[in-house]
PDB file of N, H, CA, C and O in Angstrom:
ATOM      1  N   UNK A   1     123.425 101.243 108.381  1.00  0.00           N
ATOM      2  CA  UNK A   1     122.856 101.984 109.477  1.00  0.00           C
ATOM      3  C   UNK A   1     121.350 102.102 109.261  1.00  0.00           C
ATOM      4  O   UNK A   1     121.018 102.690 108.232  1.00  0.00           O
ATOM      5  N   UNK A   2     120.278 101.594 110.140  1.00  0.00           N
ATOM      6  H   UNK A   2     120.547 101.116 110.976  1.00  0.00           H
ATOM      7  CA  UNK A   2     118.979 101.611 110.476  1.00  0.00           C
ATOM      8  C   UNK A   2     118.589 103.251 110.556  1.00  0.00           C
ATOM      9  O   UNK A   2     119.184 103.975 111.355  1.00  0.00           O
ATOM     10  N   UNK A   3     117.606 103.743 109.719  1.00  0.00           N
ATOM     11  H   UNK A   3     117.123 103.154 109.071  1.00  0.00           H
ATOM     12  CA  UNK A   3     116.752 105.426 109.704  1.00  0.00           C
ATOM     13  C   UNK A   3     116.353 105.159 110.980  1.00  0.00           C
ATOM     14  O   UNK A   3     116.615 104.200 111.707  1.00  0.00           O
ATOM     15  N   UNK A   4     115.714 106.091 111.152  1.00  0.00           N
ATOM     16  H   UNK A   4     115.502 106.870 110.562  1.00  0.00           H
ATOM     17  CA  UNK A   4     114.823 106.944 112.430  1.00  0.00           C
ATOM     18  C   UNK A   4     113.708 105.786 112.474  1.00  0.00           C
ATOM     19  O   UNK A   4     113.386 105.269 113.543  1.00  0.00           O
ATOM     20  N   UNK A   5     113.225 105.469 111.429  1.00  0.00           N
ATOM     21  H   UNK A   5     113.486 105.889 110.560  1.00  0.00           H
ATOM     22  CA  UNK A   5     111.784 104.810 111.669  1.00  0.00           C
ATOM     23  C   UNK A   5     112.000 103.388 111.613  1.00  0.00           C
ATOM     24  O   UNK A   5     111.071 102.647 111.934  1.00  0.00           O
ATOM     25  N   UNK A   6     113.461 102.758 111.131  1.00  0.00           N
ATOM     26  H   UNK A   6     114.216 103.360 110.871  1.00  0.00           H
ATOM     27  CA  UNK A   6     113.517 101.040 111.345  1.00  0.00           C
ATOM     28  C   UNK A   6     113.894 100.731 109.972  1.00  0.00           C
ATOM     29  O   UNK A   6     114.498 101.690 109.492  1.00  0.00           O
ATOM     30  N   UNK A   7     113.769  99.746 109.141  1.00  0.00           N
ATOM     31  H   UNK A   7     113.278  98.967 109.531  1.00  0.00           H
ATOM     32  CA  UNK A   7     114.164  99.116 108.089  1.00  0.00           C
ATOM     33  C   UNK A   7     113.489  99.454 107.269  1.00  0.00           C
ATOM     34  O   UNK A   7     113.905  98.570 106.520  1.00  0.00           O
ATOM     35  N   UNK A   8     112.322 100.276 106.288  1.00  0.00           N
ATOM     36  H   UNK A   8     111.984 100.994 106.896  1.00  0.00           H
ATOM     37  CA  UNK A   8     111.127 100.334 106.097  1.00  0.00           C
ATOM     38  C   UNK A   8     111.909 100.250 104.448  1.00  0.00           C
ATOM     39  O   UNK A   8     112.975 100.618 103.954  1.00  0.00           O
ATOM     40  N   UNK A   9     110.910  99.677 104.080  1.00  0.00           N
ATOM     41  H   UNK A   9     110.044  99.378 104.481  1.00  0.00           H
ATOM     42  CA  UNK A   9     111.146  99.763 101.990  1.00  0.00           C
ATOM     43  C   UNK A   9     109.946 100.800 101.737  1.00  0.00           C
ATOM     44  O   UNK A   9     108.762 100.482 101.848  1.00  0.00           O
ATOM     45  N   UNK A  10     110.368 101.992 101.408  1.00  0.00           N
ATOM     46  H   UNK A  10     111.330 102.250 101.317  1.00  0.00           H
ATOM     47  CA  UNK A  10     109.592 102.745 101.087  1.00  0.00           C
ATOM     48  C   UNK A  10     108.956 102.316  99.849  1.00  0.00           C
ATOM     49  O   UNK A  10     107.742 102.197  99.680  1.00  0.00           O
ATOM     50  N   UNK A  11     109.894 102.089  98.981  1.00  0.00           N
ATOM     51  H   UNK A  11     110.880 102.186  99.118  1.00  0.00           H
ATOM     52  CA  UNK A  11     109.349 101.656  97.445  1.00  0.00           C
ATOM     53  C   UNK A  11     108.436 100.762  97.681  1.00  0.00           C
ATOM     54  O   UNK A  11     107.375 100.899  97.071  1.00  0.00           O
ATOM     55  N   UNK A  12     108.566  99.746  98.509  1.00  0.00           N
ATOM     56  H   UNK A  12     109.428  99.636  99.005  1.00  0.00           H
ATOM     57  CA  UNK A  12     107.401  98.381  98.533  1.00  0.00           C
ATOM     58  C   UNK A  12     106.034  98.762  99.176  1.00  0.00           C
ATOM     59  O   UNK A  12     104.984  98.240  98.802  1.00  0.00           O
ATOM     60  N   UNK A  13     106.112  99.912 100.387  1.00  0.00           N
ATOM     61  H   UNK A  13     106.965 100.337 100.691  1.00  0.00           H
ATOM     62  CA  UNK A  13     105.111 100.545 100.723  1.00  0.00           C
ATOM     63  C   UNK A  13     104.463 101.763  99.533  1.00  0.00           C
ATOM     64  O   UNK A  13     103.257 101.733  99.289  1.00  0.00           O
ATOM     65  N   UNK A  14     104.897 102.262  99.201  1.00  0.00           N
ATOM     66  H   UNK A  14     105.877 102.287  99.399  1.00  0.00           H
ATOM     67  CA  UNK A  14     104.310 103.134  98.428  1.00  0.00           C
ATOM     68  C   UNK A  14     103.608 102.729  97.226  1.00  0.00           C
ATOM     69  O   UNK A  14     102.646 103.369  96.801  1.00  0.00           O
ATOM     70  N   UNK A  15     104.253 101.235  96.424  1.00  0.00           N
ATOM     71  H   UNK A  15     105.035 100.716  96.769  1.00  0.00           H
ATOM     72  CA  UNK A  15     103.644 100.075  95.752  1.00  0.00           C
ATOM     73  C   UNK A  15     101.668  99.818  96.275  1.00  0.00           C
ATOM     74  O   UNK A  15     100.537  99.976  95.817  1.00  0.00           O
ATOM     75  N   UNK A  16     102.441  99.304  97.602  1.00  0.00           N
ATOM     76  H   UNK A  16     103.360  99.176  97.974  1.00  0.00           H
ATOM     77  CA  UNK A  16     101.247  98.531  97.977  1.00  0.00           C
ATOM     78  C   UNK A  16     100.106  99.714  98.522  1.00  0.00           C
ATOM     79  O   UNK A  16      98.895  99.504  98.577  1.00  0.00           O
ATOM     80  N   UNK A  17     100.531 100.521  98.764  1.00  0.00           N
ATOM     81  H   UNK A  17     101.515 100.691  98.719  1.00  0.00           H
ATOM     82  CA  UNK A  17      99.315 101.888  98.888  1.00  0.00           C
ATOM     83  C   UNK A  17      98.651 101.928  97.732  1.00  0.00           C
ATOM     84  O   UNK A  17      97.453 101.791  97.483  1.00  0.00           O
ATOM     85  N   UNK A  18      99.617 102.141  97.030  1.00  0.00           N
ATOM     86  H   UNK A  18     100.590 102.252  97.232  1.00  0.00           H
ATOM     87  CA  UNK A  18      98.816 102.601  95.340  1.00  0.00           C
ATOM     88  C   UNK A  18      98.006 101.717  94.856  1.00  0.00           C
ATOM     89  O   UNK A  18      97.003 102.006  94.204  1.00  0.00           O
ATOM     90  N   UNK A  19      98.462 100.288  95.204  1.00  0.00           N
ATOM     91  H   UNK A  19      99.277 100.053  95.734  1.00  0.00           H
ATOM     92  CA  UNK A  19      97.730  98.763  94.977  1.00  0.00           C
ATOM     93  C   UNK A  19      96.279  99.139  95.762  1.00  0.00           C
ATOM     94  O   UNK A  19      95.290  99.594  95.186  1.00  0.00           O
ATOM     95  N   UNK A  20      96.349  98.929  96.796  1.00  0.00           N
ATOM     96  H   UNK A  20      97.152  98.559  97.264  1.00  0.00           H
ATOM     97  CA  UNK A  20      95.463  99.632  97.561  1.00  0.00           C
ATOM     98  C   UNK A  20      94.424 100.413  97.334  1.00  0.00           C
ATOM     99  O   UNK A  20      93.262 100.029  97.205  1.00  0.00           O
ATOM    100  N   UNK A  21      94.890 101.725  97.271  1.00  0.00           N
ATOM    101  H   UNK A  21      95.835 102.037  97.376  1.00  0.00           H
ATOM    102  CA  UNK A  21      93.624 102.170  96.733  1.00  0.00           C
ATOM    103  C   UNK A  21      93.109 101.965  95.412  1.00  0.00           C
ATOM    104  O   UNK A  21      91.953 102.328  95.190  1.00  0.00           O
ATOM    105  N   UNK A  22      93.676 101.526  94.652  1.00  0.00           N
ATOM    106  H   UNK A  22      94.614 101.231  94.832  1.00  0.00           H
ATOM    107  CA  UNK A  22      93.178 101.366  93.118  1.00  0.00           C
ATOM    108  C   UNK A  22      92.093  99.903  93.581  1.00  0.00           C
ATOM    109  O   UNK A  22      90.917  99.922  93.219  1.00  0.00           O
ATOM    110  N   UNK A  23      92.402  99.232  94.034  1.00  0.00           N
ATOM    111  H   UNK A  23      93.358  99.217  94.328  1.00  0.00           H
ATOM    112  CA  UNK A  23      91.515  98.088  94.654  1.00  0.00           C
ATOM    113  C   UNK A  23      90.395  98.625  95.384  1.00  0.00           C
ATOM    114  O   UNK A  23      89.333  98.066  95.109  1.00  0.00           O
ATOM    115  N   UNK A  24      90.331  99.511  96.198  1.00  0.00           N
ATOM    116  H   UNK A  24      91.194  99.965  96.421  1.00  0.00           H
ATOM    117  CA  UNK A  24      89.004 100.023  96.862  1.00  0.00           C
ATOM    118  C   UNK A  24      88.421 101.021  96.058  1.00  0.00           C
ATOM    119  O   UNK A  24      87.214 101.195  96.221  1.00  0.00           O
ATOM    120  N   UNK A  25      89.253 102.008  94.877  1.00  0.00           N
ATOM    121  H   UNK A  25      90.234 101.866  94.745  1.00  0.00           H
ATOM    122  CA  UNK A  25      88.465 102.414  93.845  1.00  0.00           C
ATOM    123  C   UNK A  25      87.378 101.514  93.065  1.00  0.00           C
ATOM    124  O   UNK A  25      86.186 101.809  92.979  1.00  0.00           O
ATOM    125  N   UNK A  26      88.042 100.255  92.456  1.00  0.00           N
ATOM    126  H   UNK A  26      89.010 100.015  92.526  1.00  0.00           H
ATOM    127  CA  UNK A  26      87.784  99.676  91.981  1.00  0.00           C
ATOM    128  C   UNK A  26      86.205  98.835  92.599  1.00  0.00           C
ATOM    129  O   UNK A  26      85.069  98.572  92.204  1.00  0.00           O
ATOM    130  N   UNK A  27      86.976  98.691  93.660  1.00  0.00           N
ATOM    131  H   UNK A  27      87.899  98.904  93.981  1.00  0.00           H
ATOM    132  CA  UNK A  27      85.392  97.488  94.832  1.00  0.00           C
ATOM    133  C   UNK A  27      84.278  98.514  94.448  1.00  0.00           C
ATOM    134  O   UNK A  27      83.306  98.210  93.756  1.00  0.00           O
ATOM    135  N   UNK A  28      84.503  99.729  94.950  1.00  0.00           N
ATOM    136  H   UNK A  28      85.293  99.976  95.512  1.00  0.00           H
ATOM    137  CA  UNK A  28      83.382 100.614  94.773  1.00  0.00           C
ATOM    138  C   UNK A  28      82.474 100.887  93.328  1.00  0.00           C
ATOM    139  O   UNK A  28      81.291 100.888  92.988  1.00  0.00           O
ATOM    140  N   UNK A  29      83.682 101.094  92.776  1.00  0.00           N
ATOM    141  H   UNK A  29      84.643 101.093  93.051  1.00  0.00           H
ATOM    142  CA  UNK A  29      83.166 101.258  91.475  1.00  0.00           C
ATOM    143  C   UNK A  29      82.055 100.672  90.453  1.00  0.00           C
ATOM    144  O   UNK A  29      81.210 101.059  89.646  1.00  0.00           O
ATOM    145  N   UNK A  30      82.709  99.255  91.119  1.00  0.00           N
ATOM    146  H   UNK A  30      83.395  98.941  91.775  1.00  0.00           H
ATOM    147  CA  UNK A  30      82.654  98.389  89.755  1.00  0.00           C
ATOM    148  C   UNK A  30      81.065  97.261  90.759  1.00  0.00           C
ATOM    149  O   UNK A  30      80.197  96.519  90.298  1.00  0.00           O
ATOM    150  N   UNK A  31      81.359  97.653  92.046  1.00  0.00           N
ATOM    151  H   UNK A  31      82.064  98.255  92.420  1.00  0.00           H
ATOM    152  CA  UNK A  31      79.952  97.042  92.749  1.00  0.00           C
ATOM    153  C   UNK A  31      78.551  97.615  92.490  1.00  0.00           C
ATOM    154  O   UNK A  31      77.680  96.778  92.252  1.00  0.00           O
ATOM    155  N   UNK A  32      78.159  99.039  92.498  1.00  0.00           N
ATOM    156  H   UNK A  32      78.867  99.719  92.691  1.00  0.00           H
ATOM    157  CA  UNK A  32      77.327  99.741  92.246  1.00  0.00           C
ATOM    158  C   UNK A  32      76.818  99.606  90.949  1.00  0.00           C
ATOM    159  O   UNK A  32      75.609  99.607  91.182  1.00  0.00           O
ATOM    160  N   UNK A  33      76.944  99.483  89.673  1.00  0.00           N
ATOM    161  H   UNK A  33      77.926  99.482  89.484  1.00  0.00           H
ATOM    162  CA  UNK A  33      76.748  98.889  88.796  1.00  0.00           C
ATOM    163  C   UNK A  33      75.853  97.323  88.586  1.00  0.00           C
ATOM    164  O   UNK A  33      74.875  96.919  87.957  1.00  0.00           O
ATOM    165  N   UNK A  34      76.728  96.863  89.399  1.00  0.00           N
ATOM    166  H   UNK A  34      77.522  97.192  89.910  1.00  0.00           H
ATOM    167  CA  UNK A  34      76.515  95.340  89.480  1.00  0.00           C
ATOM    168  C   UNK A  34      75.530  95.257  90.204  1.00  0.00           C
ATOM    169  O   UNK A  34      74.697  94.557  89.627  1.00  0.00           O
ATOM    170  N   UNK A  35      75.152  95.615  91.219  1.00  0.00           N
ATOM    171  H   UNK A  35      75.829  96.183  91.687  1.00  0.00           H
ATOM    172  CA  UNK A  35      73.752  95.888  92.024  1.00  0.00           C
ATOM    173  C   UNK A  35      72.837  96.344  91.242  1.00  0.00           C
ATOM    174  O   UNK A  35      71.748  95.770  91.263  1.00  0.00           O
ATOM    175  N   UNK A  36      72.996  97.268  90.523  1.00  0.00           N
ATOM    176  H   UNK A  36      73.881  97.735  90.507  1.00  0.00           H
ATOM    177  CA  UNK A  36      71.373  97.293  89.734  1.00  0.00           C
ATOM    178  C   UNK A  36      71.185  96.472  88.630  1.00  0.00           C
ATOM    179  O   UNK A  36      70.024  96.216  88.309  1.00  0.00           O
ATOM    180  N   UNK A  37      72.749  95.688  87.538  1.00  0.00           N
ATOM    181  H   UNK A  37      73.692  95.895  87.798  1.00  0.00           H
ATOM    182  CA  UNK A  37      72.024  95.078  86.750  1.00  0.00           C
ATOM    183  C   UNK A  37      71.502  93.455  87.553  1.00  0.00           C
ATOM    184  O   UNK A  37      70.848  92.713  86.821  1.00  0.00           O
ATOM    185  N   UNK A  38      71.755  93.024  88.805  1.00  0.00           N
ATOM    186  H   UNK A  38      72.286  93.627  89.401  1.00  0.00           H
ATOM    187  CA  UNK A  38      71.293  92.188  89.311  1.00  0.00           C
ATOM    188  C   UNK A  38      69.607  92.368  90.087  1.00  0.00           C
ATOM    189  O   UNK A  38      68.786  91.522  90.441  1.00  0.00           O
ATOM    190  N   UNK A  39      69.605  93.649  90.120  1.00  0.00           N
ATOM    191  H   UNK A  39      70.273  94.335  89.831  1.00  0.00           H
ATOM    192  CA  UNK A  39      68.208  94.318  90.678  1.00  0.00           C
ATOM    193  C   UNK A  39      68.141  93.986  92.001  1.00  0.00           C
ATOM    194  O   UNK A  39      67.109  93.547  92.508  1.00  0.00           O
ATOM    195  N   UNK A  40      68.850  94.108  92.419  1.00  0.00           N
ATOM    196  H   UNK A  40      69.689  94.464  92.007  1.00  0.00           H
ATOM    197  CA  UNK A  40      69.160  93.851  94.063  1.00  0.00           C
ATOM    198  C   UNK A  40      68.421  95.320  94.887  1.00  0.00           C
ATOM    199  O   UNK A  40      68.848  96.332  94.330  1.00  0.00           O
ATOM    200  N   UNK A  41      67.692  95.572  95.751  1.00  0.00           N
ATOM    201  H   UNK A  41      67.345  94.750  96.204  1.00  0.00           H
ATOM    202  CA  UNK A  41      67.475  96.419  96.737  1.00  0.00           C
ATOM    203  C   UNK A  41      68.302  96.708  98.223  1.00  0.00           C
ATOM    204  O   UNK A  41      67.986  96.322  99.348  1.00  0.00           O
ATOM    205  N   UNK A  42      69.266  97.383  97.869  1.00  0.00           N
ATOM    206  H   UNK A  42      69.523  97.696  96.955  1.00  0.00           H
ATOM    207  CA  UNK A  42      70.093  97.578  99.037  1.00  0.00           C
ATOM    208  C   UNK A  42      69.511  99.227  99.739  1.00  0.00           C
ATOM    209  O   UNK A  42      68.829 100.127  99.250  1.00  0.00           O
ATOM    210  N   UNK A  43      70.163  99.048 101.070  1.00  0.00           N
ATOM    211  H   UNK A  43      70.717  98.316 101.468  1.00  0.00           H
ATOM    212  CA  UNK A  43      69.726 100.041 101.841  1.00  0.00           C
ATOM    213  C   UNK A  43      70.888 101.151 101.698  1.00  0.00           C
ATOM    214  O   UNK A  43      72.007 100.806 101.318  1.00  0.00           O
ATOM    215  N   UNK A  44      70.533 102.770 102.076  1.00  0.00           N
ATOM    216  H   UNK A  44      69.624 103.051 102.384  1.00  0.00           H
ATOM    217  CA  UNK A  44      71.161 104.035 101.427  1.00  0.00           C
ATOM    218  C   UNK A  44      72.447 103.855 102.181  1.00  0.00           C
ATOM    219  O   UNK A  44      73.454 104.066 101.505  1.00  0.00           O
ATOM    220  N   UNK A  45      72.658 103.463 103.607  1.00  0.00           N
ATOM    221  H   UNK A  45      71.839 103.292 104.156  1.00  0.00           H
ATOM    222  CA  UNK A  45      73.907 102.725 104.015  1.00  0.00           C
ATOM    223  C   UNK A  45      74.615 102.244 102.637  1.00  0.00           C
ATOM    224  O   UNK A  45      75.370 103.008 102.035  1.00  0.00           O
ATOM    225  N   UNK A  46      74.384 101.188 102.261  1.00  0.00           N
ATOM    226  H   UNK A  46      73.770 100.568 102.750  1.00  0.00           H
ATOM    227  CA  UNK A  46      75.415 100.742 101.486  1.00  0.00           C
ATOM    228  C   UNK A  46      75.534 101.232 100.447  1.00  0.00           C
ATOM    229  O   UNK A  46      76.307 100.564  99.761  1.00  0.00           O
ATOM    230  N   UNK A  47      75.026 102.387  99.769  1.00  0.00           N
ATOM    231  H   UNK A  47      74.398 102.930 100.326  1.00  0.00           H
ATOM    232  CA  UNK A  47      74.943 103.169  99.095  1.00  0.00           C
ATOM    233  C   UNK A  47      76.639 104.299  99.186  1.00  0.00           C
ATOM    234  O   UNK A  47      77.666 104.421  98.518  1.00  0.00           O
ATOM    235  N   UNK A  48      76.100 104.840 100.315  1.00  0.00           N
ATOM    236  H   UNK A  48      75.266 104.741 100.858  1.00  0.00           H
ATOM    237  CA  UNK A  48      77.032 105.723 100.742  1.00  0.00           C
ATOM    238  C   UNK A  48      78.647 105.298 101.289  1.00  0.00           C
ATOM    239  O   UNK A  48      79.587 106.087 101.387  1.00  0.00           O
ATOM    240  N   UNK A  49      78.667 103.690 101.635  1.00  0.00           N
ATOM    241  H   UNK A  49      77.903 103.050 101.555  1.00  0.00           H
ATOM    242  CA  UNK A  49      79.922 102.674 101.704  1.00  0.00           C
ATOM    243  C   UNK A  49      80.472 102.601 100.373  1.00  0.00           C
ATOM    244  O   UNK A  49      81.693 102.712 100.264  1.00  0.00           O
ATOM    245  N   UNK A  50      79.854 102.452  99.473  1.00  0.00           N
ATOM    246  H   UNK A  50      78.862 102.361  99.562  1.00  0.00           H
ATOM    247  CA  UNK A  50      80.525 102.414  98.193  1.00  0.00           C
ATOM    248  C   UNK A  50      80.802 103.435  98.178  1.00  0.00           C
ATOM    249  O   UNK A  50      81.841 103.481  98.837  1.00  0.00           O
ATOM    250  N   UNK A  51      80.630 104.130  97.937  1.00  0.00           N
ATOM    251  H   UNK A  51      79.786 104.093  97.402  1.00  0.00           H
ATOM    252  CA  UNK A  51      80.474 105.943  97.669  1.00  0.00           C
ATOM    253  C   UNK A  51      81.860 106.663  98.342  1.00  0.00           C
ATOM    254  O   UNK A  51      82.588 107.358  97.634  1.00  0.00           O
ATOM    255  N   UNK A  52      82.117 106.453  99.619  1.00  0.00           N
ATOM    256  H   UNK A  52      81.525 105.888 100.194  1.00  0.00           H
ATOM    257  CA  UNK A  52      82.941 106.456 100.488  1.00  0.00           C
ATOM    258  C   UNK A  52      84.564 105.546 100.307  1.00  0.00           C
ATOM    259  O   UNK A  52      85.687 105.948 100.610  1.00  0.00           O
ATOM    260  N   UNK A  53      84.190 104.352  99.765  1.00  0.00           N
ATOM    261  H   UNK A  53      83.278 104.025  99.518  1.00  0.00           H
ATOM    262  CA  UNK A  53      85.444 103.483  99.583  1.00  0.00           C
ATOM    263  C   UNK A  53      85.535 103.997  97.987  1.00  0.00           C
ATOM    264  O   UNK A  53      86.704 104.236  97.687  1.00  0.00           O
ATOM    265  N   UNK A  54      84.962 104.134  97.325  1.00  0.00           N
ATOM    266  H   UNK A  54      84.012 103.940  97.568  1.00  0.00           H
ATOM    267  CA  UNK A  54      85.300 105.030  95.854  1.00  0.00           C
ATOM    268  C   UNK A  54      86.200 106.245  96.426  1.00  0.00           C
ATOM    269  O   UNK A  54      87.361 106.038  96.073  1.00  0.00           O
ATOM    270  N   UNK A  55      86.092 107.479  97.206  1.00  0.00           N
ATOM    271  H   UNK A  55      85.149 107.647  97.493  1.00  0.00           H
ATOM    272  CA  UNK A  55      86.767 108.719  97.347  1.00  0.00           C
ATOM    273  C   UNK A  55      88.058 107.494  98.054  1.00  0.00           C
ATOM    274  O   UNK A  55      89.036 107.136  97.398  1.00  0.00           O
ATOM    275  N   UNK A  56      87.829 107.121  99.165  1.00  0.00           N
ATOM    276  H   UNK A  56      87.034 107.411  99.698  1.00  0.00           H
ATOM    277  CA  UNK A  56      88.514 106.676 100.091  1.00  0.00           C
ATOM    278  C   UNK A  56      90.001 106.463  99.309  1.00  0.00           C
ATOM    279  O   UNK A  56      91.058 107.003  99.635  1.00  0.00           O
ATOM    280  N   UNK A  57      89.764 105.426  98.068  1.00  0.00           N
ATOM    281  H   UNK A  57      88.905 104.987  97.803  1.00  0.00           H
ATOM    282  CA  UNK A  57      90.750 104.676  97.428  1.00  0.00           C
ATOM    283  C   UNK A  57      90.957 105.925  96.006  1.00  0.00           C
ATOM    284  O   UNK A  57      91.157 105.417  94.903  1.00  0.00           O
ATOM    285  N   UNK A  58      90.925 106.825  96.053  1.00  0.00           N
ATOM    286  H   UNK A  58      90.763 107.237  96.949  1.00  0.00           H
ATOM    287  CA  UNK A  58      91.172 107.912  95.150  1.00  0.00           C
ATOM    288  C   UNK A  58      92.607 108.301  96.023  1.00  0.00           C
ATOM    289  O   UNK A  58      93.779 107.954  95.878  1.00  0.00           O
ATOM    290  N   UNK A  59      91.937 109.159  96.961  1.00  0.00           N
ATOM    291  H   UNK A  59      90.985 109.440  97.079  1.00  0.00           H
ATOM    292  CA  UNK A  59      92.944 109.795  97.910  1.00  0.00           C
ATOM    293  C   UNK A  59      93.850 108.876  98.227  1.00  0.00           C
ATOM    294  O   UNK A  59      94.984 109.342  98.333  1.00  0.00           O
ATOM    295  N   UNK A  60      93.723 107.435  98.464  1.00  0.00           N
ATOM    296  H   UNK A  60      92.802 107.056  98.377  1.00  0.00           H
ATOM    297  CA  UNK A  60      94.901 106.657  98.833  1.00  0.00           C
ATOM    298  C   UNK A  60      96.211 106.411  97.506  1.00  0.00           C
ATOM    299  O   UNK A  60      97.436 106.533  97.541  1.00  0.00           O
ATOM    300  N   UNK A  61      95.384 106.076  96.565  1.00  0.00           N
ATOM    301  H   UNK A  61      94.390 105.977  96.537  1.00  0.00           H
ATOM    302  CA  UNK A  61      96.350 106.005  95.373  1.00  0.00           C
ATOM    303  C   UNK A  61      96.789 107.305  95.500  1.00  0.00           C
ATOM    304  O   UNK A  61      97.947 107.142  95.884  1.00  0.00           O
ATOM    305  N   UNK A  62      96.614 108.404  95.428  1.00  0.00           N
ATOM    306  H   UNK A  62      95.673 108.536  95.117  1.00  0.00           H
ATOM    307  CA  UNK A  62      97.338 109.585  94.929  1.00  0.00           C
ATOM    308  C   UNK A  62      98.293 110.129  96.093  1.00  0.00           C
ATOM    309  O   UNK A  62      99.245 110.894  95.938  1.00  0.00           O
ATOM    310  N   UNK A  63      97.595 109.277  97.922  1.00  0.00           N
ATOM    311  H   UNK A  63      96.821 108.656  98.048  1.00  0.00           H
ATOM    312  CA  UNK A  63      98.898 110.018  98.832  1.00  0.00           C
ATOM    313  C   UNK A  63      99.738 109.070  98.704  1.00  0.00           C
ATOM    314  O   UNK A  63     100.839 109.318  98.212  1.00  0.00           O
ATOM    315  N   UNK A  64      99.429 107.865  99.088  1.00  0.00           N
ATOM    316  H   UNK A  64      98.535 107.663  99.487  1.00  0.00           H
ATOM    317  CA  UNK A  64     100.494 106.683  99.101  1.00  0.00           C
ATOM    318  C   UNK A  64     101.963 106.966  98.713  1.00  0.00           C
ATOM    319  O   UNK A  64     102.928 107.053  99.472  1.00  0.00           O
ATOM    320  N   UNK A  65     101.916 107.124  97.027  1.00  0.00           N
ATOM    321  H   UNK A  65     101.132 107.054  96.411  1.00  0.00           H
ATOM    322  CA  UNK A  65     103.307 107.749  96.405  1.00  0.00           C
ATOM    323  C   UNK A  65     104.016 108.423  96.932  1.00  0.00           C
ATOM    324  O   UNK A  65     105.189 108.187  97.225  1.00  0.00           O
ATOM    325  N   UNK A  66     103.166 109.723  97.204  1.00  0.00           N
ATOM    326  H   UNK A  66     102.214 109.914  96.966  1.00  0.00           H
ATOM    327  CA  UNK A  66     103.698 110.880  97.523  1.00  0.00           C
ATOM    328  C   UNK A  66     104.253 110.783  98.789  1.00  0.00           C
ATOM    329  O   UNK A  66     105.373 111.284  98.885  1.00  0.00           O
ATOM    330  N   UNK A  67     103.686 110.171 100.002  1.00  0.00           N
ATOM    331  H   UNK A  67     102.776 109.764  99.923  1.00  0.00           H
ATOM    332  CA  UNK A  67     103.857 110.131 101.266  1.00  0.00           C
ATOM    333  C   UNK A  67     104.916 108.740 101.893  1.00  0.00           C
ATOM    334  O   UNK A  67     105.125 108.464 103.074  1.00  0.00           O
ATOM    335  N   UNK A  68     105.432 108.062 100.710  1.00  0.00           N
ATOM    336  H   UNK A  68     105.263 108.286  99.750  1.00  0.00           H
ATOM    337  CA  UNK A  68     106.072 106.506 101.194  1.00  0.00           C
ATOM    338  C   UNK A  68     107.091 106.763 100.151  1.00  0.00           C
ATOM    339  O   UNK A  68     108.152 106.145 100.243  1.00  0.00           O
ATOM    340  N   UNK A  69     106.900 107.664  99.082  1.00  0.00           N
ATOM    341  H   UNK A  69     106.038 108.166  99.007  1.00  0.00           H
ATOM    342  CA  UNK A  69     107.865 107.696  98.342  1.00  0.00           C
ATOM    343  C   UNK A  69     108.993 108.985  98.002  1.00  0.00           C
ATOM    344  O   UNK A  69     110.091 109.014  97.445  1.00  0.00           O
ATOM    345  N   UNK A  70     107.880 110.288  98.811  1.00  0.00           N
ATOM    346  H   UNK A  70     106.988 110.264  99.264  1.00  0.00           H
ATOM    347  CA  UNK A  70     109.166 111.545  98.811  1.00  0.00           C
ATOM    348  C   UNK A  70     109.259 111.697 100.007  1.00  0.00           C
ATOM    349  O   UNK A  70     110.395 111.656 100.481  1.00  0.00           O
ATOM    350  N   UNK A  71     107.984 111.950 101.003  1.00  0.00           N
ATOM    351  H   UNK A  71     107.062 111.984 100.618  1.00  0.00           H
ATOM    352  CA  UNK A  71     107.902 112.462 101.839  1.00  0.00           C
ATOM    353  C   UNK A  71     108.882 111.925 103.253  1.00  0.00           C
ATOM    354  O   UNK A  71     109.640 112.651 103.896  1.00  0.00           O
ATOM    355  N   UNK A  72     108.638 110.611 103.472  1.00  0.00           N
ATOM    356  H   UNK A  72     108.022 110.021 102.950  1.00  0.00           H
ATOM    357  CA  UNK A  72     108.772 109.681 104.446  1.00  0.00           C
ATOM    358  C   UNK A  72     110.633 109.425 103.954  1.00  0.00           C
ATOM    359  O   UNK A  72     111.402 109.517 104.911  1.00  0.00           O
ATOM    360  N   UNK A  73     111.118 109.206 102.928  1.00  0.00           N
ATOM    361  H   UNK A  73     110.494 109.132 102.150  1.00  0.00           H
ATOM    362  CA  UNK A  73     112.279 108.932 102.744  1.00  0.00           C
ATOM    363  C   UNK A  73     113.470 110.155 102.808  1.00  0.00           C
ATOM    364  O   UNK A  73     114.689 110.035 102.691  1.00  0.00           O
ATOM    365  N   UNK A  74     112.666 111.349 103.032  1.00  0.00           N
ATOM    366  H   UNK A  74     111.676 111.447 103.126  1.00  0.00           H
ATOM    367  CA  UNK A  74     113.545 112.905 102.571  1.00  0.00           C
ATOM    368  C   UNK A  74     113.661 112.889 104.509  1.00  0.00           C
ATOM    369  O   UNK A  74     114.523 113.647 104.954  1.00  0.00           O
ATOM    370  N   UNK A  75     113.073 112.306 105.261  1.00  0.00           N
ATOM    371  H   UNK A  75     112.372 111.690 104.900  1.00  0.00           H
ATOM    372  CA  UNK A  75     112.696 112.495 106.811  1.00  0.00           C
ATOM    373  C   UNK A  75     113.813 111.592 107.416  1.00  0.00           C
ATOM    374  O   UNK A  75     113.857 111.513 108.644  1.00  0.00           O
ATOM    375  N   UNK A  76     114.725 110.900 106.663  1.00  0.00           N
ATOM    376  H   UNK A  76     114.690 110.964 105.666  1.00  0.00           H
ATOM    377  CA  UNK A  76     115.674 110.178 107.145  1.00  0.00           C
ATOM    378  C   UNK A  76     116.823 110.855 107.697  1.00  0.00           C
ATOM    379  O   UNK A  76     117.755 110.204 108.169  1.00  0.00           O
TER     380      UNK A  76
END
């Protein structure tokens, strides 16, 4: 019998969230660095994009789990 919301693999979604944000933690992270030892002059825009996809992919790793893996499956 098909849930409320369709076939969904919670486990495989809640995976790929966590994948997810640890990857846009990471972009952020690990770019900002790399810009100054290359001595690159970027504008405060892209400053604040990193900055932004750093929190962005915090909060995603930590709801993802919670939200694909208790939340969304207890709603069946």
């Amino acid at each position: 019998m098909t849930g409320r919301y369709g076939n969904l693999d919670y486990g495989t979604l809640a995976k790929r969230g966590f994948l997810l944000g640890v990857g846009l933690f990471l972009l952020g992270e690990l770019l900002e660095p790399l810009q100054h030892a290359v001595g690159l002059q970027v504008p405060g825009w892209e400053h604040g994009l990193l900055f932004y996809m750093t929190v962005l992919g915090v909060l995603v790793a930590l709801l993802s789990p919670f939200v694909f893996g208790i939340a969304l499956p207890l709603t069946e």
